[in-house]
Structures are given as structure tokens and as C-alpha cells.
C-alpha positions in Angstrom: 87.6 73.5 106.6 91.2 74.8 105.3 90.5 73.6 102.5 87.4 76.1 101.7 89.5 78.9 103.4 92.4 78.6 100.9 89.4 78.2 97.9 88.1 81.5 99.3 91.7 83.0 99.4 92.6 82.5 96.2 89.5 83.4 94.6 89.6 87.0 96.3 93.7 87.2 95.2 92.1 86.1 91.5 89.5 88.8 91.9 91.9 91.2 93.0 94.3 90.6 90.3 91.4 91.0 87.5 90.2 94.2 89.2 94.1 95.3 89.1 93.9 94.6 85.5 90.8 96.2 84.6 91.9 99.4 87.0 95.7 99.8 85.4 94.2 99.9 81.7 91.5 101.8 82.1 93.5 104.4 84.3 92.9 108.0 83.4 90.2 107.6 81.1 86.5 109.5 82.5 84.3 106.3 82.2 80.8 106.0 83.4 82.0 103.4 86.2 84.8 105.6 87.7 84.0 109.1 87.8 80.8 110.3 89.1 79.5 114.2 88.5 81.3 115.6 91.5 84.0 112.4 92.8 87.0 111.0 90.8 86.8 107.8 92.3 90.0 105.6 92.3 91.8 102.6 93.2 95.4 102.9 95.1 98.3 100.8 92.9 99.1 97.9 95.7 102.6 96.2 96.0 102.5 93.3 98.5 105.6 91.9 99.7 106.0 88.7 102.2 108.9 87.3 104.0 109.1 85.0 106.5 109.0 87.3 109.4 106.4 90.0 107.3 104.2 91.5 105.0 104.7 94.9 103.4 102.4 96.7 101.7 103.0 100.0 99.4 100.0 102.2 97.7 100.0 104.9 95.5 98.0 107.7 97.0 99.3 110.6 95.2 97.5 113.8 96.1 96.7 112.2 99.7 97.9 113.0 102.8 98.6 110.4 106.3 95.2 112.1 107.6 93.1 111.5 104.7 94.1 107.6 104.9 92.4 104.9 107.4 94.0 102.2 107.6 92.7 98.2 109.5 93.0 95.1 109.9 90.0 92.5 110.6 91.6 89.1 110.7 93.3 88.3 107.5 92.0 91.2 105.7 93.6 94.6 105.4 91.2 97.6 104.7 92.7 100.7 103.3 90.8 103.7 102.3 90.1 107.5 102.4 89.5 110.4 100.6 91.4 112.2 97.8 91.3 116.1 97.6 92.7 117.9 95.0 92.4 121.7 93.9 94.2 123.7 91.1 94.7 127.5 91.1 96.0 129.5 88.2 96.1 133.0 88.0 97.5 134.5 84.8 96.8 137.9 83.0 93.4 138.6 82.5 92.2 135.2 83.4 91.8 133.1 86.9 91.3 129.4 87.1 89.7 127.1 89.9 89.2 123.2 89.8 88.7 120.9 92.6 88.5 116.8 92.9 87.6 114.9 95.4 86.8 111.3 95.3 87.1 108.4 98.1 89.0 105.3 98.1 88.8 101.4 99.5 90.9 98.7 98.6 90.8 95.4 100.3 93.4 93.4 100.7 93.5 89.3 102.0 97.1 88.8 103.7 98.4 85.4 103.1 99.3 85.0 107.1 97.8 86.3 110.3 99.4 89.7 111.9 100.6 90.8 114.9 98.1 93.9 114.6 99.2 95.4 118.2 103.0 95.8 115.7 101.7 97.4 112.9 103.7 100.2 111.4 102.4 102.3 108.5 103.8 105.4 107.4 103.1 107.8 104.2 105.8 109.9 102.1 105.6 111.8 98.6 102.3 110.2 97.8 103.5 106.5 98.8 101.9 104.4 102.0 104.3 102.0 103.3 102.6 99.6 105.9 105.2 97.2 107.0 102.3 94.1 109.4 104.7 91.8 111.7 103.7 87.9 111.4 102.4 86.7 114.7 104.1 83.6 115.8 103.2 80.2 113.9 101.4 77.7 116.4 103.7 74.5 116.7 102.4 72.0 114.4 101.5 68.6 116.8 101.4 64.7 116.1 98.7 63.0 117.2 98.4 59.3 118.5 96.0 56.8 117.0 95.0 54.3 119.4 93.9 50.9 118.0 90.8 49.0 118.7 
């Protein structure tokens, strides 16, 4: 059975990283999949950071603010998302200019360990979420005893 679980991990990380890919090089460019009449949809840049005591993850959510951004964790799997709102203003001689954004956001994210999700700290400055997810304590590994026939 931990066998198909780390299978299943590392197919979502591969998944992950090719959606990464696709995202990064096809950044800023109005495509059919991306931008809908109204939304600018989006995917947050993700660092992910582990040590042995935890997991720190950093998104880019420029334009956003803490309130826009929901943040949880189910398991092994960390769920960020919200919406971006953006307006412009420009008022110059003889002309006035209005354009607004919005678009929502969901990235998934598989953590390589479980959390302690009652220490969870995230907090969000100059467009960057930092959420730092304390490991929960490993269980003791144990030997058992064969008995012979």
C-alpha cells in the first residue's frame, strides 16, 4: 500500500512540475486556455522548501491581498487559492482611463510529510505568501518478532 502512495506522490509532483513548465513559458501571453472574456486566470509561482523539522512554502500573488487568499490543508495536500482584483486609473488632460482584472486562483500542492495543521503559520507581504507547516512527530518505527512453526 506505500508503495501505490509514493507512485501516486510522485506522479502529482511530475504533474505539477509539467504544469510549472507549461505556466512559466506561457506567462503573460492572452491564450485561449488562460484568460477568459471577463477573468485573467493565473497560477501563483510556488517555492517549496523541506527540512527536517518543516515545510515552507512561498507564492507569488502579486496584486493580492491576505484576505483575498484561502489557505488548507486536507491530509497531505495543501490547497491555496483566491481571487486576484486589479483596477487601473489614469486621468490625464483631456482623457480618463479605467481597467479592471479579476480572475481566481487554485494551486495544489502534495507535501512530502504529514503536518502539524493545529501549527500552521502563513503570512503575506509585498505580493509574497509565506506559509511556514510544522512536521508532526514521526511514529517510532517497530521490530517485529517472527515466531517459528
Amino acid at each position: 500500500m506505500a508503495l501505490v502512495k509514493k507512485d501516486r506522490s510522485d506522479l502529482n509532483r511530475l504533474h505539477n512540475d509539467i504544469d510549472d513548465l507549461f505556466s512559466s513559458f506561457f506567462r503573460g501571453w492572452e491564450l485561449p486556455w488562460t484568460t477568459t472574456r471577463s477573468t485573467h486566470a493565473f497560477w501563483p509561482a510556488l517555492d517549496v522548501q523541506e527540512n527536517e523539522n518543516e515545510i515552507t512554502v512561498k507564492a507569488e500573488i502579486p496584486g493580492c491581498n491576505a484576505e483575498d487568499v484561502d489557505i488548507s490543508v486536507h491530509g497531505n495536500l495543501l490547497t491555496i487559492s483566491g481571487e486576484k482584483k486589479q483596477e487601473e486609473e489614469k486621468e490625464g488632460k483631456g482623457y480618463y482611463y479605467v481597467e479592471r482584472s479579476y480572475g481566481s486562483f487554485r494551486r495544489d500542492v502534495n507535501l512530502p510529510s504529514e503536518v502539524d495543521t493545529s501549527k500552521i503559520d502563513a503570512s503575506c507581504k509585498n505580493g509574497v505568501l509565506n506559509i511556514k507547516l510544522p512536521k508532526v512527530e514521526k511514529a517510532k518505527a517497530i521490530k517485529v518478532k517472527i515466531k517459528g512453526e
